[in-house]
VOGU-3710 file (C-alpha; in Angstrom, 3 decimals, decimal comma):
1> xxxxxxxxxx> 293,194/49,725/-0,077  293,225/47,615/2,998  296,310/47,055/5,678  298,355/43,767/5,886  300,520/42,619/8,536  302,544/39,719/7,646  301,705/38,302/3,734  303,536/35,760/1,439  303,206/36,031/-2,673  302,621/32,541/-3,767
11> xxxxxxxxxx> 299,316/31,068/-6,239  296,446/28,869/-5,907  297,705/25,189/-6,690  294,696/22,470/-5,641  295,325/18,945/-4,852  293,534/16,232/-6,317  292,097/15,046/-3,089  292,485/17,990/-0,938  289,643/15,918/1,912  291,439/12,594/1,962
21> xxxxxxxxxx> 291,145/10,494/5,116  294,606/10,820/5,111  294,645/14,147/5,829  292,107/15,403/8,158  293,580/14,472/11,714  296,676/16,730/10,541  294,712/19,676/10,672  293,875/20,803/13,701  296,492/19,062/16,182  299,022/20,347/18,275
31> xxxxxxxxxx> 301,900/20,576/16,287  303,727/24,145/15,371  302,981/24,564/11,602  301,244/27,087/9,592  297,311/26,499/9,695  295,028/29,459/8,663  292,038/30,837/9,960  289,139/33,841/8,377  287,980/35,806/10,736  284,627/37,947/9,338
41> xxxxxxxxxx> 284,380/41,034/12,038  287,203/40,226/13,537  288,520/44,141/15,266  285,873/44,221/18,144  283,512/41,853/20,156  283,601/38,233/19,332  285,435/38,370/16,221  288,216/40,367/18,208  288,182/37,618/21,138  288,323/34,523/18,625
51> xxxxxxxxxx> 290,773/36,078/16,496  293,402/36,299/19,768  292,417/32,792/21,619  292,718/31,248/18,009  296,349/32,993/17,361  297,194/31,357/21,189  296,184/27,977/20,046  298,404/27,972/16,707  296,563/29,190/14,099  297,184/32,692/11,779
61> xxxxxxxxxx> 294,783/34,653/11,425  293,197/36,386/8,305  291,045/39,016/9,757  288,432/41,052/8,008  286,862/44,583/9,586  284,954/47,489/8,690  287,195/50,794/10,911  287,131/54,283/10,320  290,198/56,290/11,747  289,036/56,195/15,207
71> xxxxxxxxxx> 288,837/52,801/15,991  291,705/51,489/13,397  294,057/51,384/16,723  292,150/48,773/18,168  292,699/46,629/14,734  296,626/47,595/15,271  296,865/45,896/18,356  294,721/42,977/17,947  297,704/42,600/15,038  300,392/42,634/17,514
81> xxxxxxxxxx> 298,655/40,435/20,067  298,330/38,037/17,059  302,258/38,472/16,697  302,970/38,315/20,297  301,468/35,109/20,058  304,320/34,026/17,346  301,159/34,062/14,971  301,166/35,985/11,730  298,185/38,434/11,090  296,839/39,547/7,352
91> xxxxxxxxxx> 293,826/42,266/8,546  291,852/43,806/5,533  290,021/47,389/6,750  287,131/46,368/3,905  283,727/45,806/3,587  282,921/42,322/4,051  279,854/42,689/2,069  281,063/44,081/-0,891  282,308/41,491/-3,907  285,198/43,054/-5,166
101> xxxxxxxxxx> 286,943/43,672/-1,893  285,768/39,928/-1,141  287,793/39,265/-4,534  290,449/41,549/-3,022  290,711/39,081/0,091  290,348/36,058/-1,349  293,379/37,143/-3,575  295,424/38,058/-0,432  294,415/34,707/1,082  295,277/32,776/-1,972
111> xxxxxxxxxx> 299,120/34,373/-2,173  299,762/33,622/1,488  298,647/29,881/1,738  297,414/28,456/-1,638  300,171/26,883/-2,630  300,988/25,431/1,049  300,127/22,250/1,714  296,218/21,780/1,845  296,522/21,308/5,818  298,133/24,501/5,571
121> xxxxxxxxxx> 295,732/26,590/4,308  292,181/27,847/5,821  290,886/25,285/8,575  289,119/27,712/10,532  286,281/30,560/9,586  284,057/32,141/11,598  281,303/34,871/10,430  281,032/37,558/12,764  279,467/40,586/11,528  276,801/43,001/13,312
131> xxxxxxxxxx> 276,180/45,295/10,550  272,574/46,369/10,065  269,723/48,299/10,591  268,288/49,000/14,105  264,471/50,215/13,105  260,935/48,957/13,746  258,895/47,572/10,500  256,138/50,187/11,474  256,531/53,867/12,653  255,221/57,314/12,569
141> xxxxxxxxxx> 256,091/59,010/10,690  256,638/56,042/8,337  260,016/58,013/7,151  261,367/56,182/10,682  260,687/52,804/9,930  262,658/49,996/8,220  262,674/50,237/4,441  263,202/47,699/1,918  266,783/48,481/0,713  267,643/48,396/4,872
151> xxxxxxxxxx> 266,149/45,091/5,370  267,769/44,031/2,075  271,110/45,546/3,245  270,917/44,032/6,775  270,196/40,643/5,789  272,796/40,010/2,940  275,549/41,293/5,230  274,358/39,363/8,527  272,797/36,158/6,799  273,372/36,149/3,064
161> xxxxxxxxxx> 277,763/36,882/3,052  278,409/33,856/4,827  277,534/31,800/1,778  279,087/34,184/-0,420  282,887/33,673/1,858  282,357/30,198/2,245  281,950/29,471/-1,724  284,489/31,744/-2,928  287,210/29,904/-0,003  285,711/26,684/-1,166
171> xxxxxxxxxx> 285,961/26,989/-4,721  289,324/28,525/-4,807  290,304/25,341/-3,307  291,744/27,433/0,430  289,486/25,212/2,795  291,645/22,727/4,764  290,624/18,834/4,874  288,977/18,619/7,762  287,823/22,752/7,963  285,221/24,239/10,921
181> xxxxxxxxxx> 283,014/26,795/9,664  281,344/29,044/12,774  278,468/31,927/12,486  277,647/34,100/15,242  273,552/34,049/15,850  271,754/35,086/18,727  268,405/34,449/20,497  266,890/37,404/18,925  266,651/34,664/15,807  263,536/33,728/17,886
191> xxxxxxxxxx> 262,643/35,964/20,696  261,193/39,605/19,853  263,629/42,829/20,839  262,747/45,896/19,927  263,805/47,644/16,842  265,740/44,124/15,807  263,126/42,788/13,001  265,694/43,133/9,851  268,503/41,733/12,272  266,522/38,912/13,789
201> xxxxxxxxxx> 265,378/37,819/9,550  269,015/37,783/9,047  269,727/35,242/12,134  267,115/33,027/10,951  268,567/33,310/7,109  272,184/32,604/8,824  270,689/29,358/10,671  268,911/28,027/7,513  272,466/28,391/5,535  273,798/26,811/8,456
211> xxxxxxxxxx> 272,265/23,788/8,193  271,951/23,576/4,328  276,017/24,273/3,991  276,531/21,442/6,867  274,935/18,495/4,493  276,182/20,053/1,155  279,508/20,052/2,922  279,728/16,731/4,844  281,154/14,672/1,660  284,176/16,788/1,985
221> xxxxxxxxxx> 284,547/16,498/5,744  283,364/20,010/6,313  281,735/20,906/9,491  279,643/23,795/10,049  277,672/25,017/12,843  276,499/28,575/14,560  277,207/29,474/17,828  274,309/31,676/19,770  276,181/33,492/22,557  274,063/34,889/25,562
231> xxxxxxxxxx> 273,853/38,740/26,041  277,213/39,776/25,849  278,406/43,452/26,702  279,666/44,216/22,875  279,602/47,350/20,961  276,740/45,618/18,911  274,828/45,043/21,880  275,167/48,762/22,895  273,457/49,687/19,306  269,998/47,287/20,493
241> xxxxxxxxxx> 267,635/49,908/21,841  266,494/48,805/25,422  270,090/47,202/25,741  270,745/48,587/29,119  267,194/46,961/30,487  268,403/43,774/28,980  271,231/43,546/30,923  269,885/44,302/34,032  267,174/41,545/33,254  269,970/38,871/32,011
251> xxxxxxxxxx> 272,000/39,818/35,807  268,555/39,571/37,694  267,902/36,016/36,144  271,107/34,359/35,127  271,834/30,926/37,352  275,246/31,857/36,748  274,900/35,437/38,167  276,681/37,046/35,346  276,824/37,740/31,495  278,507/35,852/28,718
261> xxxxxxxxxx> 281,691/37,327/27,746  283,539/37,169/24,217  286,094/34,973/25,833  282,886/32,392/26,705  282,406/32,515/23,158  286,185/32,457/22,054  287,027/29,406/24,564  283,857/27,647/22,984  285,075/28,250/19,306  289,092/26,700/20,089
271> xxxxxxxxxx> 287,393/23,566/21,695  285,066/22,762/18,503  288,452/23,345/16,942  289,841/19,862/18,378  289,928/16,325/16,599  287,172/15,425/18,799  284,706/17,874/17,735  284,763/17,076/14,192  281,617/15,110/14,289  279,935/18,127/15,610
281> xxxxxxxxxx> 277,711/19,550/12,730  274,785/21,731/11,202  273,830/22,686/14,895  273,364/25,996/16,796  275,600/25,636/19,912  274,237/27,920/22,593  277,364/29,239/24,324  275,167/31,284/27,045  276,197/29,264/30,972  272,139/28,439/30,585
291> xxxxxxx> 270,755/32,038/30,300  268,076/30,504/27,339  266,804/27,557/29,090  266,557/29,503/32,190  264,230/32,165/30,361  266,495/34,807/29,961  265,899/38,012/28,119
//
């Protein structure tokens, strides 16, 4: 049902005190050992770029993504850059969104690392997925605008899954002491775009669980924050009608003179990855070189 590069058969086995003092500053150093990290939309755009700088700083990666036939070779070789890193790769072609292949995953995830050593297991996760619909709330003829099973749809995948990942890894006892939990949001989470209503619900839904999973998390040394990248030049950008307007506008205006990149967003992720940065939570990080306090878009 889904492709795997890489997996170990082992079971779930959870410590007593899997978020002891003890054993938070082991698990994100520098050392060589096998540390985990879930990557939600992880064969294109962000996911893609976080998935390789993350495999270059030491980590696995489990990487979930939604490919039909045509774009599966992209997934291949984001599996061998993972390997070239000396990195193992488990990559599940399913829909995120969907519980039973979530049980699916989480079953994968549990034979590879749940018996490892709780530093061992899932320390990273970010939530990555632009799937949703594009439409205006009012159109004619009505038949064009959003309906409720879209807005529904777009907002449980974009907003509502990354509670659903985050309790099933937390429950199942495969979150690390010491684990950082990223979501991708954007400015359209407050600023208008055409077309982006449904979307733009789900960013605010994503921010809210944001900060309510950051304080129901804290006791067990959790962090969890969002990261809102500037306009990037993604495959999910390219779906925003107007997109090409928007970039011109973001180049016109930027201080920086440029747009953000998924390596801006990847190199952002790996340093809130550090023993410093553990303090850092329930916020949403712009990663954007100033474009939103500048009054871009």
């Amino acid at each position: 049902m889904f492709g795997v590069y890489s997996a170990r058969t082992q079971t779930i086995s959870r410590p007593a005190d899997r978020f002891s003092r003890a054993n938070i500053r082991a698990v994100l150093t520098s050392e060589t050992r096998s540390r985990w990290a879930l990557v939600l939309g992880a064969s294109s755009g962000f996911g893609e770029a976080c998935s390789i700088a993350l495999a270059k700083a030491g980590w696995n990666v489990f990487g979930v993504h939604l490919d039909r036939k045509s774009t599966q070779p992209n997934a291949d070789r984001i599996v061998t850059e993972i390997a070239a890193a000396g990195r193992k790769a488990e990559f599940f072609n399913v829909n995120a969104a969907d519980d039973a292949r979530r049980g699916e995953v989480m079953a994968a995830i549990s034979r590879a690392c749940g018996q490892d050593a709780p530093e061992c297991r899932v320390s990273v996760v970010l939530h990555s997925l632009a799937f949703g619909t594009l439409k205006p709330f009012f159109a004619e003829p009505r038949e064009n605008a959003m309906t409720k099973a879209q807005l529904e749809m777009t907002v449980d995948v974009m907003g509502n899954s990354f509670v659903y990942w985050t309790q099933d890894l937390f429950f199942a006892g495969l979150l690390a002491p010491g684990a950082r939990i990223f979501a991708m949001t954007s400015a359209g989470d407050h600023i208008v775009w055409p077309a982006y209503g449904a979307v733009s619900a789900a960013k605010a839904a994503l921010e809210s669980h944001i900060r309510q999973l950051a304080v129901e998390l804290a006791p067990h040394r959790i962090s969890v924050n969002a990261l809102r990248a500037g306009v990037t030049d993604t495959p999910a950008l390219r779906k925003i009608p107007g997109n090409e307007q928007m970039i011109e506008r973001v180049l016109s205006m930027h201080p920086a003179g440029r747009l953000t990149t998924p390596a801006d967003v990847a190199g952002a992720l790996v340093a809130l990855c550090s023993d410093g940065a553990a303090w850092v939570s329930g916020n949403v990080i712009g990663v954007d070189g100033g474009e939103d306090v500048a009054g871009g878009r």
